[in-house]
Backbone as CSV, one residue per row, in Angstrom:
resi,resn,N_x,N_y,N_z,CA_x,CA_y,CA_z,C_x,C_y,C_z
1,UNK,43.024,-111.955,-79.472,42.668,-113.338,-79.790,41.412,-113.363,-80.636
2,UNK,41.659,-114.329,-81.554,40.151,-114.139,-82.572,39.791,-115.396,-82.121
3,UNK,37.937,-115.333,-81.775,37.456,-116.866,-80.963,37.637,-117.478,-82.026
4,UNK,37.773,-118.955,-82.098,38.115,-120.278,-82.430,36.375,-119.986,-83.336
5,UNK,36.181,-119.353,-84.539,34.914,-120.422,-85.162,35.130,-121.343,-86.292
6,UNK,36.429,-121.968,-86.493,36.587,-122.260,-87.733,36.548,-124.181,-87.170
7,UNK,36.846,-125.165,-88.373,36.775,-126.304,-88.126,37.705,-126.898,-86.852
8,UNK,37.071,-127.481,-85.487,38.198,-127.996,-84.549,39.113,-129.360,-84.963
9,UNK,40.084,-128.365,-84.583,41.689,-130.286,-84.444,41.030,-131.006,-83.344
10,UNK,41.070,-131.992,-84.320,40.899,-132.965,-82.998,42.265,-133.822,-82.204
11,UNK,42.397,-133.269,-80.910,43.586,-133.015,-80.054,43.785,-134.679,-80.094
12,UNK,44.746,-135.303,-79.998,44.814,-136.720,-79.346,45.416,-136.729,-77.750
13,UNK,44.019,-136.603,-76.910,44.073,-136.683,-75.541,44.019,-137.750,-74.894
14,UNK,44.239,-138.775,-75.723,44.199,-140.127,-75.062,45.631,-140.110,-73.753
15,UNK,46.328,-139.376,-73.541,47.162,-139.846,-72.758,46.787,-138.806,-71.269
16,UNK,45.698,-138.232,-71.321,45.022,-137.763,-70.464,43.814,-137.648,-70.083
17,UNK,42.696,-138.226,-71.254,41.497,-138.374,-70.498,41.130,-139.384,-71.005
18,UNK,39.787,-139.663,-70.128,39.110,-140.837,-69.924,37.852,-141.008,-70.677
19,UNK,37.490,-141.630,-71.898,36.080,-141.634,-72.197,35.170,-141.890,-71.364
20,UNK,34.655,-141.796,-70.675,32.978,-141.689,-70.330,31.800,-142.166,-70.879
21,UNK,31.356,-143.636,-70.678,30.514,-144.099,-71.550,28.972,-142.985,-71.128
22,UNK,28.220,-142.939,-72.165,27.155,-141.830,-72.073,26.085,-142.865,-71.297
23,UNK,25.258,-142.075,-71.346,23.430,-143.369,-70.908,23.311,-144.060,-71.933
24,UNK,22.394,-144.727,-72.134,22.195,-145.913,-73.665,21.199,-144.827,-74.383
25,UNK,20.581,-143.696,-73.516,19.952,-143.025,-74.864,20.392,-141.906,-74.959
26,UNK,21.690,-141.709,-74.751,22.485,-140.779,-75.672,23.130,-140.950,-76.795
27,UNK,23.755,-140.129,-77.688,24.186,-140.806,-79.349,26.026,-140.116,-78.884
28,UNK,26.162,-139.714,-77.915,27.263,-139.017,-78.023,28.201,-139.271,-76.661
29,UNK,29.116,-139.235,-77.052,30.600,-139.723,-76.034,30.861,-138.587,-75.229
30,UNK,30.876,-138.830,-73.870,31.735,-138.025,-72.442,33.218,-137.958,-72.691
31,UNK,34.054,-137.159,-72.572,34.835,-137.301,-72.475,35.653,-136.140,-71.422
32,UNK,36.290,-136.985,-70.136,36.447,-135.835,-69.005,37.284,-136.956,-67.984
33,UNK,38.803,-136.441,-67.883,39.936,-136.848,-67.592,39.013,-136.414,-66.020
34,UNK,40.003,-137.542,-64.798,40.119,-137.580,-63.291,40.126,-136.392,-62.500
35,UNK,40.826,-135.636,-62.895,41.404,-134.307,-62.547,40.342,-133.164,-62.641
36,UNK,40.247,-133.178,-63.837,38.628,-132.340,-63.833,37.431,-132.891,-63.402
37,UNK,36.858,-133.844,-63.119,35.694,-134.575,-62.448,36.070,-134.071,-61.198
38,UNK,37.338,-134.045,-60.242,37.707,-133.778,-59.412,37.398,-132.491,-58.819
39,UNK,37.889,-131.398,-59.936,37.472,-129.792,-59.573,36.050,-129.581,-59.599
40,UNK,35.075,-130.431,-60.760,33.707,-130.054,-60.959,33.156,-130.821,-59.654
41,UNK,33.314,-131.530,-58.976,32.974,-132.011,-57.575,33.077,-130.576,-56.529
42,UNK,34.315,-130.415,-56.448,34.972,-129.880,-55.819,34.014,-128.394,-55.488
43,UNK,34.396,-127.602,-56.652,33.442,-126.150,-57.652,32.227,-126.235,-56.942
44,UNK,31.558,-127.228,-56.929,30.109,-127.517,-56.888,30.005,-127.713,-55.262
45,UNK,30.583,-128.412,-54.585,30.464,-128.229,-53.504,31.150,-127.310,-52.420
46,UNK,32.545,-126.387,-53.225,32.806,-124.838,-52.412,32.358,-124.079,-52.534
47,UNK,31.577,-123.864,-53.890,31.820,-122.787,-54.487,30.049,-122.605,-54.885
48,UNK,29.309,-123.335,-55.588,27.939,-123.532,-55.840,26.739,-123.507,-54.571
49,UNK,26.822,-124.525,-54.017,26.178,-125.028,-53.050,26.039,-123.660,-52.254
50,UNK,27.102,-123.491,-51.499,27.276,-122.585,-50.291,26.396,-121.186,-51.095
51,UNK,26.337,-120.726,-51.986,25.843,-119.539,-52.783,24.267,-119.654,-53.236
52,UNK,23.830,-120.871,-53.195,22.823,-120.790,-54.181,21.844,-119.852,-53.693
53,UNK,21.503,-118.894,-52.716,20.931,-117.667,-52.401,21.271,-116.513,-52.545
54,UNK,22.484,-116.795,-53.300,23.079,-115.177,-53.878,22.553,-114.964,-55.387
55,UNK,22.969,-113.696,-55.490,22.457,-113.286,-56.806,23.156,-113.941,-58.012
56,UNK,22.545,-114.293,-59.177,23.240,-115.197,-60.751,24.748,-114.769,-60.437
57,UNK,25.032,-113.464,-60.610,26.178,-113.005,-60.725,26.754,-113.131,-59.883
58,UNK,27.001,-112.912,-59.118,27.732,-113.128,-57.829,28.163,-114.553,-57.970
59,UNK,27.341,-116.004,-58.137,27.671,-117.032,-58.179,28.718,-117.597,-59.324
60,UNK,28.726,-116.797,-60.714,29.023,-116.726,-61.891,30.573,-115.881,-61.464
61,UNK,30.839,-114.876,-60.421,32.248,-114.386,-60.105,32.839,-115.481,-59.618
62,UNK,32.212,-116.098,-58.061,32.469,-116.931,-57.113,33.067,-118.373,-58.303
63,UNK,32.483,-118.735,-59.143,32.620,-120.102,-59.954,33.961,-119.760,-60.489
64,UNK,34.595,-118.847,-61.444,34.745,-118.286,-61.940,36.270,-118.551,-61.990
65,UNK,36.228,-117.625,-60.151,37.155,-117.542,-59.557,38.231,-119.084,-59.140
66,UNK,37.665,-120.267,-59.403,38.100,-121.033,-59.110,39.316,-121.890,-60.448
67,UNK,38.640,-120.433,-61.951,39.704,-121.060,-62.793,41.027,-120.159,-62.831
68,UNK,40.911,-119.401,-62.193,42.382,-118.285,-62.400,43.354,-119.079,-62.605
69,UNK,44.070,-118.653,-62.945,45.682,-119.235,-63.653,45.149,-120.665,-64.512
70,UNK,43.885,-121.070,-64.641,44.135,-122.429,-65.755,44.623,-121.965,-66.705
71,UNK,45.116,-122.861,-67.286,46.269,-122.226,-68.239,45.583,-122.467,-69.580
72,UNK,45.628,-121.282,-71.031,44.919,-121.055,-71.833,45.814,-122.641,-72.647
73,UNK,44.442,-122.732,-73.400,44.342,-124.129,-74.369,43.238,-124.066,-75.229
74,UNK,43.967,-123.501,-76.908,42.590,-123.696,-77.865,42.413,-124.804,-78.660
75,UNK,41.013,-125.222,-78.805,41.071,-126.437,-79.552,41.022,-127.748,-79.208
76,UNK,40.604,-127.564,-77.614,40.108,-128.876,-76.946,38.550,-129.797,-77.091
77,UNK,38.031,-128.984,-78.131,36.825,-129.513,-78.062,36.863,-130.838,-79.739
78,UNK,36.231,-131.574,-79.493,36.229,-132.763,-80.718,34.728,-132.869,-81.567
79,UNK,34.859,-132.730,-82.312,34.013,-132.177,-83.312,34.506,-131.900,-84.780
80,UNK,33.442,-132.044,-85.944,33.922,-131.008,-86.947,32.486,-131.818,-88.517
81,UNK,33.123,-131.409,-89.576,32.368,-131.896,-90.439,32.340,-133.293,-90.900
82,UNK,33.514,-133.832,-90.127,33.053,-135.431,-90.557,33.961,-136.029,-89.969
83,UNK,33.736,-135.688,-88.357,33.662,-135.836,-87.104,32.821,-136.047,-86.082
84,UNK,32.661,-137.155,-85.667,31.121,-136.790,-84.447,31.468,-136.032,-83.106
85,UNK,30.798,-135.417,-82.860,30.951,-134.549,-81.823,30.865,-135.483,-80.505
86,UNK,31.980,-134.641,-79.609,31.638,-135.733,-78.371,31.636,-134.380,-77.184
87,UNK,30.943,-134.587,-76.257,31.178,-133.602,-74.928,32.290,-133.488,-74.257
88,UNK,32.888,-132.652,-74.527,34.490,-132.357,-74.129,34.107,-131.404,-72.295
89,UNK,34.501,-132.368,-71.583,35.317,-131.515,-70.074,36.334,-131.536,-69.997
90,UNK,36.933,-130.505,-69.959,38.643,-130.596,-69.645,38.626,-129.001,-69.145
91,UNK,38.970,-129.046,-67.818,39.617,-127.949,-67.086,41.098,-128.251,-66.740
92,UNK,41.764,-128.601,-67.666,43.238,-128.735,-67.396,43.649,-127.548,-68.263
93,UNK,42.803,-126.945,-68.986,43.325,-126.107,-70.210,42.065,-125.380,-70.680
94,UNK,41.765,-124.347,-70.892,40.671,-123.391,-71.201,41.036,-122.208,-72.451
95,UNK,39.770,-122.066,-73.493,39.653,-121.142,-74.357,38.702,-119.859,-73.513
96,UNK,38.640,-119.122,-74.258,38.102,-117.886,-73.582,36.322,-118.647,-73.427
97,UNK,35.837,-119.152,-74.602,34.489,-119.763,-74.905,34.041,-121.038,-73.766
98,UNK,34.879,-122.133,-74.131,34.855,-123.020,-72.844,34.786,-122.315,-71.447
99,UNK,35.626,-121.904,-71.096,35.421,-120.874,-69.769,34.538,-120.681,-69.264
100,UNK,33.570,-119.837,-70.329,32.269,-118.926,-69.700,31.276,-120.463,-70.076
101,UNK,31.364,-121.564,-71.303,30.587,-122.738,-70.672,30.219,-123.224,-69.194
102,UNK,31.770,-123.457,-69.241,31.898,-124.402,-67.656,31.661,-123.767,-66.909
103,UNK,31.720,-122.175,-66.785,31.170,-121.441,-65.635,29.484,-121.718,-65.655
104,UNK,29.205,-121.414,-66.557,27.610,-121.119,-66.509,27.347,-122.751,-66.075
105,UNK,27.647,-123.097,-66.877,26.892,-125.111,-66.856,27.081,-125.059,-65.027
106,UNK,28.096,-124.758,-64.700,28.555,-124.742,-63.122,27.184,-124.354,-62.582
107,UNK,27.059,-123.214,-62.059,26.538,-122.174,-61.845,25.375,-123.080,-60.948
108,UNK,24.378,-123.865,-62.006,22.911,-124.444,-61.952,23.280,-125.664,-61.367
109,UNK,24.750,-126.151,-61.312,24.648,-127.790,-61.048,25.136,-128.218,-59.680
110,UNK,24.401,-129.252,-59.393,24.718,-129.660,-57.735,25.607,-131.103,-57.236
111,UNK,25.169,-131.566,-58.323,26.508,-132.697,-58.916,27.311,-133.288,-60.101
112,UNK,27.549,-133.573,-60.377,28.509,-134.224,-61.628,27.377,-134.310,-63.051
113,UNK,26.054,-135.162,-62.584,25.873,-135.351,-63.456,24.934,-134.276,-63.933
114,UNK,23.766,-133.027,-63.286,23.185,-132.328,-63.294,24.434,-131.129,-64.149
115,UNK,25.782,-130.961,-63.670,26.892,-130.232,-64.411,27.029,-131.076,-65.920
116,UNK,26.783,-132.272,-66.360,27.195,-132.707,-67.710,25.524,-132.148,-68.528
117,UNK,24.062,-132.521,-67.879,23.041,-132.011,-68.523,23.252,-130.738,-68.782
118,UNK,23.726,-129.729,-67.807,23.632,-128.321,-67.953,24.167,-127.715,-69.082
119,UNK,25.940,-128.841,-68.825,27.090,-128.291,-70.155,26.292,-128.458,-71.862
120,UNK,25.556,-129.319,-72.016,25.134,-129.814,-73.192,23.968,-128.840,-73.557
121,UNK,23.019,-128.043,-72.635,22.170,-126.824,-72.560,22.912,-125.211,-73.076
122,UNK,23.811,-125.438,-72.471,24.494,-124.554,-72.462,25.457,-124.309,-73.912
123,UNK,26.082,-125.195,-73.835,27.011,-125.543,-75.276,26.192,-125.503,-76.764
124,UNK,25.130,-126.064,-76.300,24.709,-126.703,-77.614,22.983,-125.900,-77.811
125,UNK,23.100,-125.555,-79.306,21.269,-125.539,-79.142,20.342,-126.835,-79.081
126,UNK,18.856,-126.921,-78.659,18.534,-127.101,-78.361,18.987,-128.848,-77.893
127,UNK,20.147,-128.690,-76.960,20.288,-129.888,-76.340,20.906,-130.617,-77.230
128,UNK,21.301,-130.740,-78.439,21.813,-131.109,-79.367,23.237,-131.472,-79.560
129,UNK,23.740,-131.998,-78.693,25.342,-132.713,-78.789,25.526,-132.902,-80.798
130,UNK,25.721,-131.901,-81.389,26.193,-132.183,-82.618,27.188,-130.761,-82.999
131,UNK,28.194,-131.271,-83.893,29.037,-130.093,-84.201,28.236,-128.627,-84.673
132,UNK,27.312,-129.238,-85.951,26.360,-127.451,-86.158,25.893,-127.070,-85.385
133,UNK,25.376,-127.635,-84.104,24.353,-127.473,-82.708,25.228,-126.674,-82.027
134,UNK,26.462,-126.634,-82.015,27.419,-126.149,-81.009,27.325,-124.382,-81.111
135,UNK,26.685,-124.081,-80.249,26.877,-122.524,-80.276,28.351,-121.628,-80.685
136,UNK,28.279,-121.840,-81.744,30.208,-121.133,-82.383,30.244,-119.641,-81.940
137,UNK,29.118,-119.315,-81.963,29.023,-117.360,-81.961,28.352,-117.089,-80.453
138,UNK,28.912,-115.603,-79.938,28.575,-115.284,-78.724,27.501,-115.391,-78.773
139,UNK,27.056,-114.688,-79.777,25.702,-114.065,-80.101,24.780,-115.345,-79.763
140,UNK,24.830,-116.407,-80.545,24.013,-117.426,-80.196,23.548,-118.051,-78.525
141,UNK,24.206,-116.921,-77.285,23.363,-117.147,-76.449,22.348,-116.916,-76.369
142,UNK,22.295,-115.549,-76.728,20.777,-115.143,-76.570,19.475,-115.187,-78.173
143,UNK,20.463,-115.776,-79.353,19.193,-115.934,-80.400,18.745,-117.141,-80.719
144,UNK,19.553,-118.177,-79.850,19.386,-119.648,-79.914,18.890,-120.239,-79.009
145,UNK,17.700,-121.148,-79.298,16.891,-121.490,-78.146,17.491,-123.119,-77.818
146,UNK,17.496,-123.169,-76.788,17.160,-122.595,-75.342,18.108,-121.311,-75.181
147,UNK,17.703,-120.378,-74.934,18.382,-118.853,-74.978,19.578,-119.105,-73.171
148,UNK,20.739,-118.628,-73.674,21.463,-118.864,-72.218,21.784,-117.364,-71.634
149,UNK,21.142,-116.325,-71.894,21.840,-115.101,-71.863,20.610,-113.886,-72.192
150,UNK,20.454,-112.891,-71.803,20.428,-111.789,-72.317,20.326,-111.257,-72.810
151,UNK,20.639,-110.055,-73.960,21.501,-109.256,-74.472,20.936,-107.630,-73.898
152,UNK,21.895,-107.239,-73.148,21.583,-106.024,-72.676,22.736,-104.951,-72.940
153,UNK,23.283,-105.012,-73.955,24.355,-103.802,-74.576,23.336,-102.709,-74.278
154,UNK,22.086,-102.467,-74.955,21.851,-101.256,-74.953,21.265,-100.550,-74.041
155,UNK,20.957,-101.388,-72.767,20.671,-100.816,-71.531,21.765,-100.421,-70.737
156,UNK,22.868,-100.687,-71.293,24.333,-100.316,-70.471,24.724,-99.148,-71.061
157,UNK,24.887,-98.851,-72.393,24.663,-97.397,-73.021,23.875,-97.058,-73.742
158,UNK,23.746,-95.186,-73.882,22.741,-94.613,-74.980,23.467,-94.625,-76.215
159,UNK,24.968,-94.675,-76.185,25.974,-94.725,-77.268,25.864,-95.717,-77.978
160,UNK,25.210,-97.168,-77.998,25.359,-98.334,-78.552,25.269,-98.110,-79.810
161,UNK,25.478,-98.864,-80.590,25.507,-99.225,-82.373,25.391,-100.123,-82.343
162,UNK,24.265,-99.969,-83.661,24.268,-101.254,-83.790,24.273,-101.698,-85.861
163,UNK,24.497,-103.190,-85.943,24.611,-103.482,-86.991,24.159,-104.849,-87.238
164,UNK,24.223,-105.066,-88.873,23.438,-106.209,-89.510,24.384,-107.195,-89.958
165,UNK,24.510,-108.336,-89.568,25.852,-108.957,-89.724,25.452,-110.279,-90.372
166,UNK,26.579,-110.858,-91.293,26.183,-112.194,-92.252,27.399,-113.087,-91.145
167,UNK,26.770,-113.540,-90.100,27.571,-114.474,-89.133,28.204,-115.501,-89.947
168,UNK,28.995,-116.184,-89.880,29.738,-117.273,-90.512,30.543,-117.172,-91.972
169,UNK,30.267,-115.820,-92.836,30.798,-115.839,-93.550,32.118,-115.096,-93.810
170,UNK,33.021,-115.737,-94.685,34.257,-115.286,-94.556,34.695,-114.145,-95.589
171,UNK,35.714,-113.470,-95.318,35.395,-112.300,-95.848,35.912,-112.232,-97.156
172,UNK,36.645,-113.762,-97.705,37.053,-113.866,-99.166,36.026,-114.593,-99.847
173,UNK,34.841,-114.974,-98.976,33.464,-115.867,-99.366,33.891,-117.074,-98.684
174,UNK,32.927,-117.859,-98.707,32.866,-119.084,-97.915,32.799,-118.996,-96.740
175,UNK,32.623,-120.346,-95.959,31.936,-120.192,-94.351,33.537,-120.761,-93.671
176,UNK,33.092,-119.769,-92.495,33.747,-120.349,-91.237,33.576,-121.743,-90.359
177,UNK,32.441,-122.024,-90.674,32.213,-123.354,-89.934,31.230,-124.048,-91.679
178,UNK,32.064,-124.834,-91.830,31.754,-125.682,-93.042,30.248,-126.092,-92.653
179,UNK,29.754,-126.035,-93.479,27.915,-126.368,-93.567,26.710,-125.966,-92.309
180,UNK,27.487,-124.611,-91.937,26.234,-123.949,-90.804,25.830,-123.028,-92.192
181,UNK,25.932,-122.737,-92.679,25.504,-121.572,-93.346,25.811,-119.963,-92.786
182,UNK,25.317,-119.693,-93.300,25.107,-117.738,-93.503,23.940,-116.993,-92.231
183,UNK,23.674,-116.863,-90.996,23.135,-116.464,-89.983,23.332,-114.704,-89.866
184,UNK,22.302,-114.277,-90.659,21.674,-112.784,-90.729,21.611,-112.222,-89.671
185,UNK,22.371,-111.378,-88.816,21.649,-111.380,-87.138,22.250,-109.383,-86.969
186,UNK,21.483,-109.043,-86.022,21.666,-107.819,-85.855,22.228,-107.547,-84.608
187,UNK,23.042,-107.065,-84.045,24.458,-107.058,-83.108,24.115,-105.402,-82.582
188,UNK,23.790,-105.773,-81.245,23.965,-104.077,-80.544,25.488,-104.426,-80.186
189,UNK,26.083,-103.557,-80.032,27.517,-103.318,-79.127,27.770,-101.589,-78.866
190,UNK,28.654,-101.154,-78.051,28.929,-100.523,-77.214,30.383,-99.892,-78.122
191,UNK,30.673,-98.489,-79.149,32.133,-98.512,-78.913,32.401,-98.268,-78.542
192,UNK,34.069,-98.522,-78.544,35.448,-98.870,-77.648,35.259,-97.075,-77.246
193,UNK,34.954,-95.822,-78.260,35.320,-94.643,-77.623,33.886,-94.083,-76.674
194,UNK,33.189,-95.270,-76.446,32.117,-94.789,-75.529,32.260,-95.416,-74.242
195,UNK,33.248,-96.212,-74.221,33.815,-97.174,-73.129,34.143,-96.327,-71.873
196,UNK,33.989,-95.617,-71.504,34.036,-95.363,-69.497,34.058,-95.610,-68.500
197,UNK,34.511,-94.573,-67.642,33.882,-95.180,-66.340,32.526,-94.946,-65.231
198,UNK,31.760,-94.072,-66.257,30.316,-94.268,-66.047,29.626,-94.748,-66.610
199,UNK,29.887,-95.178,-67.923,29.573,-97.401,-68.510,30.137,-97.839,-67.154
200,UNK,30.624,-98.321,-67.031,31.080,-99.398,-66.164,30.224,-99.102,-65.020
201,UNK,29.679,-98.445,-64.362,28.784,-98.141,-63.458,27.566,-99.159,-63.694
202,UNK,27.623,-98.957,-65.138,25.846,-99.623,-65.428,26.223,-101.716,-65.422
203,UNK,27.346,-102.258,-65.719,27.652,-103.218,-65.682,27.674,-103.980,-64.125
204,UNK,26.866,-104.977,-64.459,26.562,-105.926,-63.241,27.836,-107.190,-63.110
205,UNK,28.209,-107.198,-61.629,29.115,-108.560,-61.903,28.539,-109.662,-62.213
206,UNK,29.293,-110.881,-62.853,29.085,-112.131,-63.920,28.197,-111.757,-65.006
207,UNK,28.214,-110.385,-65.647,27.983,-109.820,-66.654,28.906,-110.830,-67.573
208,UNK,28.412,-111.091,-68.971,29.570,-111.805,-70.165,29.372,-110.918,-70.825
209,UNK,31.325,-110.480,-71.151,30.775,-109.491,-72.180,31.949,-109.960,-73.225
210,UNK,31.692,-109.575,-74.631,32.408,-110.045,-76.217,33.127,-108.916,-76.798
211,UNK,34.483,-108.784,-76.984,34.861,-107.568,-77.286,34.736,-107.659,-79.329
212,UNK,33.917,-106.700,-79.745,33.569,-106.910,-80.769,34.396,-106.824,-81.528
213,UNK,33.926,-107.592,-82.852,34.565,-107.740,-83.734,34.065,-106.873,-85.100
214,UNK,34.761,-106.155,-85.857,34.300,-105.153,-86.795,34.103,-106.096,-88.180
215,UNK,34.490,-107.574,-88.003,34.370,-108.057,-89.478,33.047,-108.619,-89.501
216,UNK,32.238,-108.695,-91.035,31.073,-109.109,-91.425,30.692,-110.463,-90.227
217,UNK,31.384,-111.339,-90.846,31.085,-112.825,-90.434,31.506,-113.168,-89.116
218,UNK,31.887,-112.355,-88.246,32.095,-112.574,-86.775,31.265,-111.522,-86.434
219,UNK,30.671,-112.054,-85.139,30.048,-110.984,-83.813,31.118,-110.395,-83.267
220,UNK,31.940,-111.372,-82.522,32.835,-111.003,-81.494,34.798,-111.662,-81.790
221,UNK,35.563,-111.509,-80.564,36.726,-111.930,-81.365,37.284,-112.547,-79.843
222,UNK,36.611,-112.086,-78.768,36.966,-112.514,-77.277,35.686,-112.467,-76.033
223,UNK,35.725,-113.577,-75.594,35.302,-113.188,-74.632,35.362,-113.153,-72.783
224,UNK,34.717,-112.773,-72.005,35.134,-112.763,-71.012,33.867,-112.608,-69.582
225,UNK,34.516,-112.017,-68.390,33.328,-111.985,-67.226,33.549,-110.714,-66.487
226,UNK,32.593,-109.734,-66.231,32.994,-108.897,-65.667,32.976,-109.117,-63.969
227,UNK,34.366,-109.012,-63.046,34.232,-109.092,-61.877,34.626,-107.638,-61.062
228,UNK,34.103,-107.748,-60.047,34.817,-106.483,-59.492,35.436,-106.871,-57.911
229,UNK,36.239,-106.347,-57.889,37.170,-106.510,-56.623,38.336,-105.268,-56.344
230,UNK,38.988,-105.101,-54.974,39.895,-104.116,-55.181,39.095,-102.811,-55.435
231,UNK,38.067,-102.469,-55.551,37.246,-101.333,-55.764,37.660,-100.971,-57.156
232,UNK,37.467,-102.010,-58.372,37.506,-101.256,-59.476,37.109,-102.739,-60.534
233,UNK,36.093,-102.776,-61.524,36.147,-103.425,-62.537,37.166,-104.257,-63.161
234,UNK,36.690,-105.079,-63.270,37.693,-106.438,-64.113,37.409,-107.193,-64.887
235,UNK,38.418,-107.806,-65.896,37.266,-108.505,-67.322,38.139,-110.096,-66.798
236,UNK,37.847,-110.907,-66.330,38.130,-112.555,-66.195,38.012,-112.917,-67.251
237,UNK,39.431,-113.764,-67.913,39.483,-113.716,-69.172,40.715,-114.869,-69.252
238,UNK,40.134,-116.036,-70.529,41.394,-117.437,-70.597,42.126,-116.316,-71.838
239,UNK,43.217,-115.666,-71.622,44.135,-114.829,-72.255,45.234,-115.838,-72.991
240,UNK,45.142,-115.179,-74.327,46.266,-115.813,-75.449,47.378,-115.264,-75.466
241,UNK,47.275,-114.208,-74.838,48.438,-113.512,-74.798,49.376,-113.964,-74.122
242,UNK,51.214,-113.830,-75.397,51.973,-114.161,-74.632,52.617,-114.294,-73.081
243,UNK,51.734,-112.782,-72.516,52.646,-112.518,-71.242,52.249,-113.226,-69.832
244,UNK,50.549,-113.513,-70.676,49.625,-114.585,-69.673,49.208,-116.132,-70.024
245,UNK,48.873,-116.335,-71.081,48.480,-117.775,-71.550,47.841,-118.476,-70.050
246,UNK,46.707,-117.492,-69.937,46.229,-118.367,-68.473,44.799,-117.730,-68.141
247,UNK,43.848,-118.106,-67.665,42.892,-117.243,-67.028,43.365,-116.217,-65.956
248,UNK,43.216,-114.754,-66.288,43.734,-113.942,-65.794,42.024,-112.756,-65.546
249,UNK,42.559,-111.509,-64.428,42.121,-110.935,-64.440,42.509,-109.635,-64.939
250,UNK,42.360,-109.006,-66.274,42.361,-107.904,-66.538,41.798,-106.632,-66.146
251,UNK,42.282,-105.282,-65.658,41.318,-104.204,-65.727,40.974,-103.892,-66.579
252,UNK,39.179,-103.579,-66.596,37.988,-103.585,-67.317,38.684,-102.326,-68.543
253,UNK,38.689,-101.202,-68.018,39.002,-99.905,-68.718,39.969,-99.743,-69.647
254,UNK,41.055,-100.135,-68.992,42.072,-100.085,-69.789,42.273,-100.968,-70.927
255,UNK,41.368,-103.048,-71.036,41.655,-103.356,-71.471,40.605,-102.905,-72.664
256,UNK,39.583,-102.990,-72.551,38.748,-101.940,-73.611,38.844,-101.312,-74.709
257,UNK,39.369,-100.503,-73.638,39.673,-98.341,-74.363,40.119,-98.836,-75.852
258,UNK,41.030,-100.037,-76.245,41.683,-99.449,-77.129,40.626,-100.269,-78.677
259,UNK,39.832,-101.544,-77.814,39.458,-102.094,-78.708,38.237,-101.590,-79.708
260,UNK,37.543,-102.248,-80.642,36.664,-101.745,-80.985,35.204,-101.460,-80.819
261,UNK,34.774,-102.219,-79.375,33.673,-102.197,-78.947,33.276,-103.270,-78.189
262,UNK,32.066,-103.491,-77.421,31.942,-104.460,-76.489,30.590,-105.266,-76.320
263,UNK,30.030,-106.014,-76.168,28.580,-106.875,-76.195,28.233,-107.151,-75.203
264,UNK,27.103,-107.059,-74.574,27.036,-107.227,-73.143,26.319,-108.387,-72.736
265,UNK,26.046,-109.296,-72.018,25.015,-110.308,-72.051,24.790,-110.652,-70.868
266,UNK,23.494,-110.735,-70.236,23.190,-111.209,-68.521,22.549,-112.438,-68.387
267,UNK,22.581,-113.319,-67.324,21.610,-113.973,-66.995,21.117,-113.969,-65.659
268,UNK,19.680,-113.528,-65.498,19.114,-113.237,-64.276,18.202,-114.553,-64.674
């Protein structure tokens, strides 16, 4: 699956969700159908609450765990270049990117509305409900402030590589996301033939990790959560793939091995 950075469709979900009028000093529209208000209640009080003395990660598996089988959906978010951006909740349907949002935004929140401040922290730089604001690239957890992440590839291996990358640009010229520009950024990752199972030793659960992408203008092409259960590593992952089209749990190793490398990112 190559992540979604290019201009979003805007879905016509009117026959399933509900606008959400914002506060009077917001500039930007809620938008989050019954059903999901329902689970983010829900999440927050099985799954959040009861944890908040466990470790980031641990809470980030536990959250996590509550989307298995949502069934994969790209292109739910509303936005674009001459489009206003509105705050999209919808757990009826998940991209690999949304996913690890709603997990994290989860994670910190204790009710509904502390989960919509978080999502907009999280989603967006600095708090910024606008389409360029929208963090498109993994990478932009950790080089975009408010920073949501990490980056600890190279404390997970001595093997890492690293490289100098022109984020957003496409590889016949022109941008991937119409009027962000050209973002210069330097990318540790992990390759796919250094991938093990004494790497995986060094990986913490609710680790996010990005299976890299070898082209200029992308960081990454997927992403996901590392869980462990069953006594062996796992990548939690909203899968495009035909055989799943669902949040699934993959093994870590195998799904790897073949790709071209991996990005690691924590939040303690």
């Amino acid at each position: 699956m190559i992540m979604k950075v290019k201009t979003w469709t805007v879905l016509l979900m009117s026959t399933y969700l509900t606008a959400c009028a914002a506060p009077a000093t917001e500039k930007y529209q809620t938008i989050m159908d019954s059903v999901t208000a329902g689970k983010v209640n829900q999440i927050i009080r099985s799954d959040v609450i009861p944890s908040s003395d466990k470790y980031h990660g641990e809470v980030i598996s536990r959250v996590s765990s509550a989307f298995l089988g949502t069934p994969y959906q790209a292109e739910t978010l509303i936005g674009g270049p001459s489009i206003p951006e509105a705050l999209v909740v919808n757990f009826n349907g998940v991209d690999c990117i949304s996913l690890i949002d709603y997990v994290e935004a989860l994670t910190y929140s204790h009710d509904q509305k502390s989960f919509l401040q978080n999502l907009v922290k999280v989603r967006y730089t600095g708090g910024n409900v606008d389409y360029l604001s929208r963090r498109h690239f993994f990478s932009d957890w950790f080089a975009s402030a408010p920073r949501n992440a990490r980056d600890v590839t190279a404390d997970i291996s001595p093997d890492y590589a690293v490289v100098d990358k022109q984020l957003n640009r496409k590889p016949g010229g022109g941008e991937y996301i119409p009027g962000l520009g050209i973002h210069p950024r330097r990318i540790n990752y992990i390759p796919g033939k250094a991938i093990s199972q004494q790497m995986l030793d060094h990986l913490k659960i609710g680790d996010y990790v990005g299976v890299y992408s070898p082209l200029e203008g992308l960081d990454v092409s997927h992403v996901g959560i590392v869980v462990r259960h069953d006594g062996r590593v796992w990548f939690r992952n909203a899968s495009s793939l035909a055989a799943n089209r669902k949040v699934v749990d993959s093994p870590f190793l195998e799904y790897m091995r073949a790709k071209p490398g991996i990005v690691v990112l924590r939040v303690e």
